[in-house]
Backbone as CSV, one residue per row, in Angstrom:
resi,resn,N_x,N_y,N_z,CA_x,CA_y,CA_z,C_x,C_y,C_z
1,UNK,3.638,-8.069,94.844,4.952,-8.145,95.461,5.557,-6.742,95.486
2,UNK,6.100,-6.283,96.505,6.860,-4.929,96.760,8.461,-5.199,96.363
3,UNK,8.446,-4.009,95.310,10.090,-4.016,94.871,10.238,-2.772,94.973
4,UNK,11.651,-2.152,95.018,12.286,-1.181,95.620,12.729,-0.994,93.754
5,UNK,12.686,0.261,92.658,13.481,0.414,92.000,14.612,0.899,91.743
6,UNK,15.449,0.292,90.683,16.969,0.903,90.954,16.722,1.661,89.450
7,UNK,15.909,2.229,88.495,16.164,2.576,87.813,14.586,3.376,88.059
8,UNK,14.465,4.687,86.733,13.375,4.652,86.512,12.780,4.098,85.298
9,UNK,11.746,3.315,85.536,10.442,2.880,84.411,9.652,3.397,84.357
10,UNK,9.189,4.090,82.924,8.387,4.940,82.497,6.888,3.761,82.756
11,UNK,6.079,4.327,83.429,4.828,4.031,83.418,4.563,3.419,84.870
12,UNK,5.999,3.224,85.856,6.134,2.231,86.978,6.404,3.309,88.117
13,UNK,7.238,3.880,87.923,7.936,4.644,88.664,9.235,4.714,88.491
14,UNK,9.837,5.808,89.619,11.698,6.324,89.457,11.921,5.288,90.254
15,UNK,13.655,5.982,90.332,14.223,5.103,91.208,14.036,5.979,92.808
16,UNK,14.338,4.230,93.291,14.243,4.434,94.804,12.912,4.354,95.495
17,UNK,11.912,4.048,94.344,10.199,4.246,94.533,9.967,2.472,94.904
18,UNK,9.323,2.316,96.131,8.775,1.202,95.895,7.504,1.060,95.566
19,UNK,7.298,-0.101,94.555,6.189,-0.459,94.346,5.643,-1.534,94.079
20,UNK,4.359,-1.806,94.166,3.212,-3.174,93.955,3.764,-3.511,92.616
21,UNK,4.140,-4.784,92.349,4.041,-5.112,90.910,3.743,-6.808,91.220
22,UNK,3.266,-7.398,89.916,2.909,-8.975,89.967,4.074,-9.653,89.992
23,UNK,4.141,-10.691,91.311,5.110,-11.548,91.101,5.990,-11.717,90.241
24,UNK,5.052,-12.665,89.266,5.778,-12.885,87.962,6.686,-11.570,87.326
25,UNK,6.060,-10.677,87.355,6.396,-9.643,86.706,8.168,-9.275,87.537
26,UNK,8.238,-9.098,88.362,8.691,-8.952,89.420,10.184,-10.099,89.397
27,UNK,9.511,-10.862,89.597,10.847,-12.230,89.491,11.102,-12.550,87.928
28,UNK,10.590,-12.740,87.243,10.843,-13.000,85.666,11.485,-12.099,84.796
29,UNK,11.008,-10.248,85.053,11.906,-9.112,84.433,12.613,-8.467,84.866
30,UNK,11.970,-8.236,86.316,12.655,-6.652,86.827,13.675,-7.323,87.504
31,UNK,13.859,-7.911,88.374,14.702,-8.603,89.554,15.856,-9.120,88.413
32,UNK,15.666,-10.066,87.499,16.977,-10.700,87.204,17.936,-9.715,86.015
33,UNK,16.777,-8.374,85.880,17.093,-7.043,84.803,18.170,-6.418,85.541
34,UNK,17.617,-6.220,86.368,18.905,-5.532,87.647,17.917,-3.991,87.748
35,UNK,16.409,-4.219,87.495,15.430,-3.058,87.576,14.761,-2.698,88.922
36,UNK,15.034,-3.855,89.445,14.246,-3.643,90.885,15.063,-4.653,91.934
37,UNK,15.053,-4.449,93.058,15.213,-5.233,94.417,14.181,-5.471,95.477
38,UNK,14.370,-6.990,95.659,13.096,-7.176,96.475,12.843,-6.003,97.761
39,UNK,11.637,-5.828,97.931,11.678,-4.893,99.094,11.738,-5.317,100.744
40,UNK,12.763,-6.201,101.050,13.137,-6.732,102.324,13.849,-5.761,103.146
41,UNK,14.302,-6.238,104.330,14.651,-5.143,104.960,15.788,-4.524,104.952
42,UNK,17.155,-5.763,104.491,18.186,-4.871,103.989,18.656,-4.409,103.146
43,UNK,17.296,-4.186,101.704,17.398,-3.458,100.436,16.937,-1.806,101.021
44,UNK,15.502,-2.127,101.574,15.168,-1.026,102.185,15.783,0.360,102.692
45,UNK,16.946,-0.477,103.947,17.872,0.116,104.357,18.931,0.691,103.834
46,UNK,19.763,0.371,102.610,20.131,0.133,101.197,19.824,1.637,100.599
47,UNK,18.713,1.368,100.118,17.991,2.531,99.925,18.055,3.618,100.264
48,UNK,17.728,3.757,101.593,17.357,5.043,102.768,18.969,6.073,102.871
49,UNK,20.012,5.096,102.699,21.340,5.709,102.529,21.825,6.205,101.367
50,UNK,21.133,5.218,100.303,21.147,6.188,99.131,20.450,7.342,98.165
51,UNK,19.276,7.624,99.452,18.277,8.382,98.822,18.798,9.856,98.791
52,UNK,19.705,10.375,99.342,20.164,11.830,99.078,21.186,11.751,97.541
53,UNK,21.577,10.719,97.436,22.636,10.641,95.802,21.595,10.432,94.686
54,UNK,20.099,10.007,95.135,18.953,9.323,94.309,18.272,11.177,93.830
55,UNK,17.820,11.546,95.220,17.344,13.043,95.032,18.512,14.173,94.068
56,UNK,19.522,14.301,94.698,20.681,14.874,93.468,20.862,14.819,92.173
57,UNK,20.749,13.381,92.042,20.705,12.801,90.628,19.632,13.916,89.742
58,UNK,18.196,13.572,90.234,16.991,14.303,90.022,17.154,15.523,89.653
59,UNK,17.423,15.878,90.581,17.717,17.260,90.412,18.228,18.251,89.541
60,UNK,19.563,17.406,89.408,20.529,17.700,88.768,19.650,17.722,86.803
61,UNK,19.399,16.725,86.727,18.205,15.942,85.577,17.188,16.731,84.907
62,UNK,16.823,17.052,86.182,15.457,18.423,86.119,16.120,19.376,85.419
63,UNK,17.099,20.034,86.467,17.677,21.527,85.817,18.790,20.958,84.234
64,UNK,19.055,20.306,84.069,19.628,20.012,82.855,18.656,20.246,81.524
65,UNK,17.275,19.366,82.585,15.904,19.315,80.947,15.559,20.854,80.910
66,UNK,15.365,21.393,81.948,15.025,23.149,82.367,16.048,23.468,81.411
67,UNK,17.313,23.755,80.817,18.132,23.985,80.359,18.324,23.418,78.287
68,UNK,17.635,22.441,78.422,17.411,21.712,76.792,16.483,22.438,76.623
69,UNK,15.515,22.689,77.558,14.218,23.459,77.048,14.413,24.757,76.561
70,UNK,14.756,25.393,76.937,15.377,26.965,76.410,16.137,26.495,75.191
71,UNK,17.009,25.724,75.016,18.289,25.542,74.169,16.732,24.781,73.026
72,UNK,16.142,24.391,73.236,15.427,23.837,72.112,13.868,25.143,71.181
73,UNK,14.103,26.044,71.780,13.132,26.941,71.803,13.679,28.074,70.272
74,UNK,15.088,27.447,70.211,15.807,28.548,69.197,16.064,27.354,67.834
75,UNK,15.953,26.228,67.815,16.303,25.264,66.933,14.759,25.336,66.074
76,UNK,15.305,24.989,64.875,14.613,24.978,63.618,14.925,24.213,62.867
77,UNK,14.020,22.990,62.041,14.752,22.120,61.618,13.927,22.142,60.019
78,UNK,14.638,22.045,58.985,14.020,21.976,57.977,14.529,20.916,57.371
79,UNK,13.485,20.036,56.398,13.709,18.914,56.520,12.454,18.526,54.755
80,UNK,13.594,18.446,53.608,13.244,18.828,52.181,12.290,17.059,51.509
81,UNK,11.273,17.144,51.082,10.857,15.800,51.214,9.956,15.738,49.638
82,UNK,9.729,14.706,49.312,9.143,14.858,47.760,7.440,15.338,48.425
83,UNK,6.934,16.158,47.672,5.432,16.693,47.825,4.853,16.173,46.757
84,UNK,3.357,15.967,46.730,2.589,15.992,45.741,1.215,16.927,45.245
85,UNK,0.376,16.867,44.772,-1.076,17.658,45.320,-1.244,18.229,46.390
86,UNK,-1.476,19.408,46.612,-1.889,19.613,47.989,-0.426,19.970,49.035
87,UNK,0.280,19.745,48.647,1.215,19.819,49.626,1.769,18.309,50.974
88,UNK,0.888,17.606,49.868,0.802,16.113,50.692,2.296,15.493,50.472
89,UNK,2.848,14.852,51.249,4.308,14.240,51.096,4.072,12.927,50.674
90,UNK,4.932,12.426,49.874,5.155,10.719,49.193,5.071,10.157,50.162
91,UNK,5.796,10.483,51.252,6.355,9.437,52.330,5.673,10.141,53.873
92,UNK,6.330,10.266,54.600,6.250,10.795,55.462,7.538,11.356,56.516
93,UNK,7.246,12.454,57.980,8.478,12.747,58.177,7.970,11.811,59.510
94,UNK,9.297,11.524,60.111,9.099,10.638,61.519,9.745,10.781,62.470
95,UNK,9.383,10.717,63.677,10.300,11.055,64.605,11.955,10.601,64.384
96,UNK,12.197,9.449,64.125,13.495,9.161,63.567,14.608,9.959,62.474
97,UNK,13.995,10.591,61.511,14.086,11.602,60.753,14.244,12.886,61.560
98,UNK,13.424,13.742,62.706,14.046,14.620,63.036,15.091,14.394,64.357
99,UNK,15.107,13.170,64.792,16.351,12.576,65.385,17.566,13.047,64.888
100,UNK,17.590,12.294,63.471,18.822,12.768,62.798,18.719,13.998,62.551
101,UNK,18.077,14.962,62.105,18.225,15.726,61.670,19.266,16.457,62.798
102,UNK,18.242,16.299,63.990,18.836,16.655,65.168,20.300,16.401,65.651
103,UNK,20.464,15.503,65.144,22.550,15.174,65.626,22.745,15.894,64.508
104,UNK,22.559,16.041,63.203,23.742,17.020,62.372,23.851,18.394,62.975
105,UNK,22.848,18.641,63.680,22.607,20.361,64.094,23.745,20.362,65.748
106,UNK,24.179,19.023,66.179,24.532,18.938,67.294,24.164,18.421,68.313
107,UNK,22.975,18.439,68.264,21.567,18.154,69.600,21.423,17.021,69.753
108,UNK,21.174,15.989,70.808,21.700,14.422,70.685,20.100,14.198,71.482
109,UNK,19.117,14.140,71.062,17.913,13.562,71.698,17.167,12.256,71.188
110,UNK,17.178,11.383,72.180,16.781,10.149,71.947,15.171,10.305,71.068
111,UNK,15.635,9.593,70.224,13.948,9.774,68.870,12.947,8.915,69.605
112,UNK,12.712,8.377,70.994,11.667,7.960,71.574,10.939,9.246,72.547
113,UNK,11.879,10.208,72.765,11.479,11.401,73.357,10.552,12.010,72.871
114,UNK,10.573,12.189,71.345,9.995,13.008,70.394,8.371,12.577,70.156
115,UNK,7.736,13.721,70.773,6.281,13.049,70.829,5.661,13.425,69.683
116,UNK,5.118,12.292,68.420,4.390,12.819,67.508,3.540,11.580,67.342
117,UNK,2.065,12.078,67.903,1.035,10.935,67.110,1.139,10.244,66.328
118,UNK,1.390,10.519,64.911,1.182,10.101,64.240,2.377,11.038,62.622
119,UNK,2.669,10.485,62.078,4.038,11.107,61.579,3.716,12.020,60.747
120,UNK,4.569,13.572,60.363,4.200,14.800,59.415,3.889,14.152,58.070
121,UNK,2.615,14.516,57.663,1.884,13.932,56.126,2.257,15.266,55.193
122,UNK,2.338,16.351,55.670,1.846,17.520,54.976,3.239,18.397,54.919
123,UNK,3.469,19.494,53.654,4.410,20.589,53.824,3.987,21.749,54.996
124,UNK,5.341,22.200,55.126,4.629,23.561,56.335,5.661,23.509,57.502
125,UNK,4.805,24.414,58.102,5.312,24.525,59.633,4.704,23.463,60.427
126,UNK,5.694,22.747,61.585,5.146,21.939,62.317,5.951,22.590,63.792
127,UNK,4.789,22.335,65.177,5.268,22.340,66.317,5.380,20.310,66.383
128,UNK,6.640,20.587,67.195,6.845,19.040,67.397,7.356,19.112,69.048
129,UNK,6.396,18.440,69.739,6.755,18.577,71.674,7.993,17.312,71.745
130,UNK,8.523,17.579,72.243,9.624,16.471,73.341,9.575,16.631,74.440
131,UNK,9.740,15.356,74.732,9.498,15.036,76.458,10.745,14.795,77.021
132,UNK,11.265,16.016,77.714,12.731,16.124,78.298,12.988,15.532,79.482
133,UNK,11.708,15.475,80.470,11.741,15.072,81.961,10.077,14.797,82.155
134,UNK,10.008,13.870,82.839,8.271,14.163,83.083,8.276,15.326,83.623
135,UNK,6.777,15.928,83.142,6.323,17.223,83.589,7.042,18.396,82.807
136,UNK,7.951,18.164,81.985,8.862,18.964,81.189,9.078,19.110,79.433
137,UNK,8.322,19.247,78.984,7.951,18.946,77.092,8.668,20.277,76.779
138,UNK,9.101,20.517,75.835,10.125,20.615,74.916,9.354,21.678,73.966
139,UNK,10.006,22.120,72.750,9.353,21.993,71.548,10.028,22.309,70.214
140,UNK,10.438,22.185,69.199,10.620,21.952,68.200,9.885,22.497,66.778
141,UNK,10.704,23.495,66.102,9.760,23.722,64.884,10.510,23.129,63.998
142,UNK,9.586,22.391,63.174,9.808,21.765,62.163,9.484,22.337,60.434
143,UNK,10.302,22.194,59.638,9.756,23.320,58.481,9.705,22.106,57.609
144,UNK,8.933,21.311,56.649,8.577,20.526,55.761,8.548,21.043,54.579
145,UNK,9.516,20.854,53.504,10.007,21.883,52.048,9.584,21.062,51.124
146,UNK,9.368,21.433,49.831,9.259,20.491,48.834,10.915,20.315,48.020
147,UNK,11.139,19.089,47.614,12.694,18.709,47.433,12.617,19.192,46.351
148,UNK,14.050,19.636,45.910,13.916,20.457,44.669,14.540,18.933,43.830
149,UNK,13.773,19.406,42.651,13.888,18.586,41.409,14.746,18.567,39.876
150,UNK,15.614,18.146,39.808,16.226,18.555,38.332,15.791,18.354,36.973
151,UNK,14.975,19.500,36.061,14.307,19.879,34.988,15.371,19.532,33.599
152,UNK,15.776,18.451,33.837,16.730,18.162,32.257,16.190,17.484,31.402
């Protein structure tokens, strides 16, 4: 079934993109989500008038992430955690963790942005990428400390 989107879905497409998706899929999430419109002819049309406010938007989006990217190139986040042997951490650090870390410093980036495999095990320096815009990653140094301890 062809739907017209009003938003973008990561893995589907932006907005204003039509595309193939399964019925079901189609009538059961996106349509009653308010994610997509059937692709008939006076959504279509719909569309075509709003595709210069759709492109702007973009744009505008792009040069904003173009703009986090520089602004994220000077941030440093250190972030004090119990160590053991080796420099191995009790716990671990997680994208959620430099989320926050990230709003005390000011910086408001959604912790699903923050691309990390698999979460910091170890003390040290870490590069950590964010995904600001497709086609647009980020990056982030991360400093992993050992927490200081009180000897009484």
């Amino acid at each position: 079934m062809k739907v017209i989107l009003t938003q973008d879905i990561h893995d589907l497409g932006f907005e204003g993109d039509t595309v193939n998706v399964a019925k079901g899929h189609a009538r059961n999430y996106l349509i009653p989500k308010g994610l997509a419109l059937e692709a008939n002819e006076q959504n279509i049309k719909l569309m075509e008038t709003q595709r210069k406010k759709i492109e702007l938007k973009r744009a505008l989006a792009k040069e904003e992430a173009e703009k986090m990217k520089e602004k994220m190139a000077d941030i440093v986040i250190t972030i004090s955690q119990k160590v053991g042997e080796g420099d191995k951490l009790f716990g671990s650090v997680t994208s959620m963790d430099i989320s926050a870390h990230l709003e005390k410093q000011g910086v408001s980036i959604d912790r699903r942005k923050i691309v990390l495999d698999k979460p910091i095990k170890t003390a040290g320096e870490h590069e950590v990428p964010v995904k600001l815009y497709p086609k647009i990653l980020g990056s982030i140094k991360v400093i992993v400390v050992p927490e200081e301890q009180d000897q009484t």
